[in-house]
C-alpha positions in Angstrom: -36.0 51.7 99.1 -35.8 49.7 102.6 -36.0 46.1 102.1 -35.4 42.9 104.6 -32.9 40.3 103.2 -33.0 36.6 104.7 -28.8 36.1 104.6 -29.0 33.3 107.0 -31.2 30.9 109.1 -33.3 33.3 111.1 -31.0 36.7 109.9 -32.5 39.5 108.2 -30.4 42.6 107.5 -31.5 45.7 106.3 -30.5 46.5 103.2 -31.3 49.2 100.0 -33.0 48.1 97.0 -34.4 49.3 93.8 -37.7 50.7 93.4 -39.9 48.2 91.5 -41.0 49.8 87.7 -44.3 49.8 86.9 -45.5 48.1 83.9 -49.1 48.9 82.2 -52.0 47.8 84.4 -50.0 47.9 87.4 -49.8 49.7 90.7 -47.3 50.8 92.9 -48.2 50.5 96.4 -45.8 52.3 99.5 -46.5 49.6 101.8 -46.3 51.2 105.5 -47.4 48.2 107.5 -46.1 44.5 108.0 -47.8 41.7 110.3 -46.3 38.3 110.4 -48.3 35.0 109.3 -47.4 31.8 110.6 -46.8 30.4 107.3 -43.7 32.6 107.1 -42.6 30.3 110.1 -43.3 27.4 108.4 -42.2 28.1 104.8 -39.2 30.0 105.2 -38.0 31.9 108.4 -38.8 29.0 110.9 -37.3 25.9 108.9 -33.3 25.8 109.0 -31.6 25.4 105.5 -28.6 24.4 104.4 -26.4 27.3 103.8 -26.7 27.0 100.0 -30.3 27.7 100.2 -29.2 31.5 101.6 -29.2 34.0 100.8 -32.7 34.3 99.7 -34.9 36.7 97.3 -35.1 40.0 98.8 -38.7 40.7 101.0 -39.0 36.9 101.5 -41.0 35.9 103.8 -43.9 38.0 103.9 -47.5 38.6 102.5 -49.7 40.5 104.9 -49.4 44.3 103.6 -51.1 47.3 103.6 -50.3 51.0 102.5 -51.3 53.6 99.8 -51.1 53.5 96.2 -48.5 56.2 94.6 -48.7 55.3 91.3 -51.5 54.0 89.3 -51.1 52.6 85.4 -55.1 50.6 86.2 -58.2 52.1 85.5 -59.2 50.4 88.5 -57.2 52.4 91.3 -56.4 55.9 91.6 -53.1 57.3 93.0 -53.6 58.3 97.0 -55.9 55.1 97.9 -54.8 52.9 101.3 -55.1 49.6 100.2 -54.2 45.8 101.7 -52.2 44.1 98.7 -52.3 40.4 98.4 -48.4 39.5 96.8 -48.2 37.0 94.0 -45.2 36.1 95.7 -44.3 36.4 99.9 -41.8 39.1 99.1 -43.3 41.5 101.2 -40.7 42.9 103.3 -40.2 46.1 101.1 -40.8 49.6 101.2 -42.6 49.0 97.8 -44.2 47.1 95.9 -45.5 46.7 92.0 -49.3 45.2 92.7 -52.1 43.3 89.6 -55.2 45.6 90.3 -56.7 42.2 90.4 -54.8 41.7 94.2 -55.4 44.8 96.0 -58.2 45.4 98.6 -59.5 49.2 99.2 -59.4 50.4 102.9 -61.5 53.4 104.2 -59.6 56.5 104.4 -60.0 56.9 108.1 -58.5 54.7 111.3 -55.0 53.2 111.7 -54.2 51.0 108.6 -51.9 48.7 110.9 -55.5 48.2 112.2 -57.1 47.5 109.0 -54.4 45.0 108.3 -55.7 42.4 110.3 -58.8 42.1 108.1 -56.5 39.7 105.6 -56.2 36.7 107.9 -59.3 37.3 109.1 -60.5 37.4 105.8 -59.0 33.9 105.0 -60.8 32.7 108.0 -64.4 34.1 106.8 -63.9 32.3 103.3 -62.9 29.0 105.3 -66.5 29.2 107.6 -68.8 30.3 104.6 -68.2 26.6 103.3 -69.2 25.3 105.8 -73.1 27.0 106.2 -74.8 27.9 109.0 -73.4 28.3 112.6 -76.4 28.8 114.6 -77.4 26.9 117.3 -74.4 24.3 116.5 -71.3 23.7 118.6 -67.3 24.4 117.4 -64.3 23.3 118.3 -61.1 25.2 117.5 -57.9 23.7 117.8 -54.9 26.5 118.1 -55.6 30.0 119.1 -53.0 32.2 117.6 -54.1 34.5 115.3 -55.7 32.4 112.7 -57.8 30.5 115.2 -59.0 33.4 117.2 -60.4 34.7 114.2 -62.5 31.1 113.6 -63.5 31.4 117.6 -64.8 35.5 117.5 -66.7 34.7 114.0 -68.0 31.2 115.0 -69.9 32.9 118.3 -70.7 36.0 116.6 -72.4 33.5 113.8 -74.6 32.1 116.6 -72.9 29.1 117.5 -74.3 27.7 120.6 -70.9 26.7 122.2 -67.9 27.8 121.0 -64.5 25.5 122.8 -61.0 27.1 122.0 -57.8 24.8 122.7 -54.6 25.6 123.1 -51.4 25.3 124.8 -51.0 28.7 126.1 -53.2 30.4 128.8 -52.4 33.4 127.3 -54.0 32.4 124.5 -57.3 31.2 125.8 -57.7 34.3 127.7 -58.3 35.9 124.5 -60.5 33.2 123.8 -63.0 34.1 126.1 -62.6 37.9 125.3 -63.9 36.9 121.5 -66.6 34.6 122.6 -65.4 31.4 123.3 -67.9 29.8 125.8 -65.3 26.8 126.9 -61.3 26.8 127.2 -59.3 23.6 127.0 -55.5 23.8 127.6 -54.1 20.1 126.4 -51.0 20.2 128.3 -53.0 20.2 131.7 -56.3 18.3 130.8 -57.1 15.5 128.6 -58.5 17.2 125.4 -60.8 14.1 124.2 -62.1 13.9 128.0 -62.7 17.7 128.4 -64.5 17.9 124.7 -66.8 14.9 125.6 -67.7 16.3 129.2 -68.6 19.6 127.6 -70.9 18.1 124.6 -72.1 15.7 126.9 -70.4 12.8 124.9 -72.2 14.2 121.5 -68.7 16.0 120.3 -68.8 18.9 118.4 -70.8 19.7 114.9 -68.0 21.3 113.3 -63.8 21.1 114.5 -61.5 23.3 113.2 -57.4 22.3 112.5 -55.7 25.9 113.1 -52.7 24.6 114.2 -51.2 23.2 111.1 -49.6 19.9 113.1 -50.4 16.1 112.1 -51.7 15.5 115.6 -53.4 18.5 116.0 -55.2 17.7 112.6 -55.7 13.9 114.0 -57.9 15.0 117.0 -60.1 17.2 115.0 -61.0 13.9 112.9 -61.7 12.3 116.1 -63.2 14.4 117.7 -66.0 16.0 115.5 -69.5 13.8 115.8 -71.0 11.5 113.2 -72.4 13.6 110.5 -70.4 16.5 111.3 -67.8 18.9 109.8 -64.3 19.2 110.0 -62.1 22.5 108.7 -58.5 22.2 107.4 -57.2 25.2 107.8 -53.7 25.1 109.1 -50.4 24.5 107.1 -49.7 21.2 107.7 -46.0 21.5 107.0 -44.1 20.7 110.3 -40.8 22.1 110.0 -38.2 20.2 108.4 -40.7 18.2 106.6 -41.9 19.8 103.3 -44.4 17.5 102.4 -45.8 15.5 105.5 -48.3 12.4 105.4 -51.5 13.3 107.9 -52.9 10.8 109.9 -56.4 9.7 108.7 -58.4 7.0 109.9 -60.6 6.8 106.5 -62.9 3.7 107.4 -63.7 5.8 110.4 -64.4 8.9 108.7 -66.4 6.9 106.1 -68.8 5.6 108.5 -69.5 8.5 110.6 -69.9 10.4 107.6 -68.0 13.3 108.2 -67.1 16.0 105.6 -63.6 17.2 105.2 -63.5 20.3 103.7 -59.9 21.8 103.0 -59.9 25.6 102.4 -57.4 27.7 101.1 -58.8 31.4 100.5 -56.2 31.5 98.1 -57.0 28.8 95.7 -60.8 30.2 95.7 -60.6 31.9 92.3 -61.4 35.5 94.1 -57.8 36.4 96.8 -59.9 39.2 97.4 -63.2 39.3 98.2 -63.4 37.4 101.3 -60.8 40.0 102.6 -62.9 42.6 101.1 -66.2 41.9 103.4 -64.2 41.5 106.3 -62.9 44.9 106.0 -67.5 45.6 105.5 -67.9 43.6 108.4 -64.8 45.3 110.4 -66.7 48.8 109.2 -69.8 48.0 110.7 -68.9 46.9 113.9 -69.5 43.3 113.5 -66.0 42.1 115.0 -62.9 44.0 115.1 -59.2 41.5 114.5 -57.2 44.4 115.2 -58.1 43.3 118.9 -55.9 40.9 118.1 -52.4 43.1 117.3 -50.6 42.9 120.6 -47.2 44.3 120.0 -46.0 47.2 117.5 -42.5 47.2 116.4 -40.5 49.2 113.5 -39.3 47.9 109.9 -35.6 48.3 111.5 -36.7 45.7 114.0 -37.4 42.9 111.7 -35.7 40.2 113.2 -37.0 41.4 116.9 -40.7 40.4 115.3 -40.2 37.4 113.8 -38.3 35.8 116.8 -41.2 37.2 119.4 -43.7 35.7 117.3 -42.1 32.8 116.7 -40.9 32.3 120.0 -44.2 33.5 121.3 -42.2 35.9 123.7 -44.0 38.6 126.0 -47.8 36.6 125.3 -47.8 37.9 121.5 -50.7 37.4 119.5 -49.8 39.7 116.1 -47.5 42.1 115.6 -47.5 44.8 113.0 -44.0 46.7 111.8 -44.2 50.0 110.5 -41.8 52.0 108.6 
């Protein structure tokens, strides 16, 4: 089979590997779409080793995957389903892969599945706002609109929030912002973000702010910035590169007495890897919000390297990009 090897910082070569056996409860899943997270930026393609550290395991780094099962040993799946897989490990880059029955999501049999595929970050997303209760009537601030936080901005006004403000760096960017219902933009490189936030509240500052970033100062202004009694959403992977375990800035005696709730969220560590990904793929089938709007470029397996440089370079105003075989 196909697979993508890391050799060498930011070096993938295509190389042939073996098929993966399947062992009793098992599925084996032809994986036909890829789409790039940016925690495979900040875990393992983005961050520089030293050459020791290369080559590393084959598929590494990626976990956003869809395609159909063609072998079943689980009662639970049947041979000829199209399914989004959730890897126990981010060795995705394969042209297939041995799946627990307990990590795959089923997908209707109709529509582009490198559509469909965008229903796992969003999914992630949907977990992180169902702690936090009720939207309507209450304003949100999202900090970072790639892909992650243009999912918390379309879901946040589509929950009925009464102002939804999107920040980011990139124009680009907030454009789609206001395509998925963001009712305020705020670019920080050309306008004071704590200004622009207060001016829009009215000095009352947001109910709930959302960290999508996954930088320490980025994570620092949504402590300051959300109002007494309010909420604040960690979301992003607060793992700057080159620093594998960072210290985030905190001003606790603040936080104490404005009472603010921090609630961390990691969809992953929820005891269920699949069910928020499994009503967003209900929700996608209803009509309630579509994140394929979101997939901006299309690029085959061959081109691995192409993708992950675009997206982390953020070449040619890319927002997701899928691979297909």
């Amino acid at each position: 089979m196909k697979a993508a090897h890391l050799v060498g910082p930011k070096h993938f070569e295509i190389v042939d590997a073996e098929v993966p056996e399947v062992r009793d409860g098992n599925c084996l899943v032809n994986l036909e779409r890829w789409s790039i997270c940016g925690s495979d930026m900040r875990y393992e393609y983005g961050t520089v080793f030293p050459e020791e550290h290369y080559p590393v395991e084959v598929g590494t780094p990626c976990h956003e995957l869809a395609g159909t099962i063609v072998e079943s040993r689980s009662d639970e799946w049947r041979e000829g389903q199209r399914v989004i897989i959730i890897p126990s490990t981010h060795q995705g880059l394969v042209e297939y892969y041995e799946s627990l029955p307990d990590r795959i999501i089923a997908l209707p049999d109709d529509g582009d599945i490198g559509e469909w595929i965008m229903c796992q970050p969003s999914g992630t997303v949907l977990f992180a706002l169902q702690q936090v209760g009720t939207l309507l009537g209450r304003t949100v601030l999202v900090i970072g609109q790639g892909a992650i936080g243009l999912s918390f901005t379309a879901m946040a006004a589509r929950a009925g929030a009464r102002r939804v403000i999107a920040a980011d760096l990139f124009d680009y960017r907030l454009e789609y912002s206001t395509k998925f219902g963001a009712t305020h933009t705020i670019n920080p490189s050309t306008e004071l973000l704590d200004e622009a936030v207060e001016e829009i509240t009215g000095g009352e500052l947001p109910d709930v702010t959302v960290e999508a970033a996954g930088y320490t100062d980025t994570f620092a202004a949504a402590c300051r910035l959300v109002k007494r009694g309010g909420s604040i959403i960690m979301f992003g992977g607060h793992q700057n590169t080159g620093d594998p375990n960072p210290t985030l800035p905190i001003e606790a005696r603040d936080l104490l007495y404005r009472n603010v709730t921090l609630i961390s969220t990691a969809s992953s560590a929820s005891g269920s890897v699949t069910k928020h990904i499994e009503t967003m793929v209900g929700l996608r089938q209803r009509g309630w919000w579509d994140p394929a709007e979101m997939v901006t470029h299309r690029l085959p397996f061959d081109e691995v390297n192409k993708a992950y440089d675009m997206y982390e370079n953020r070449s040619d105003e890319i927002v997701k990009v899928v691979m297909n075989m």
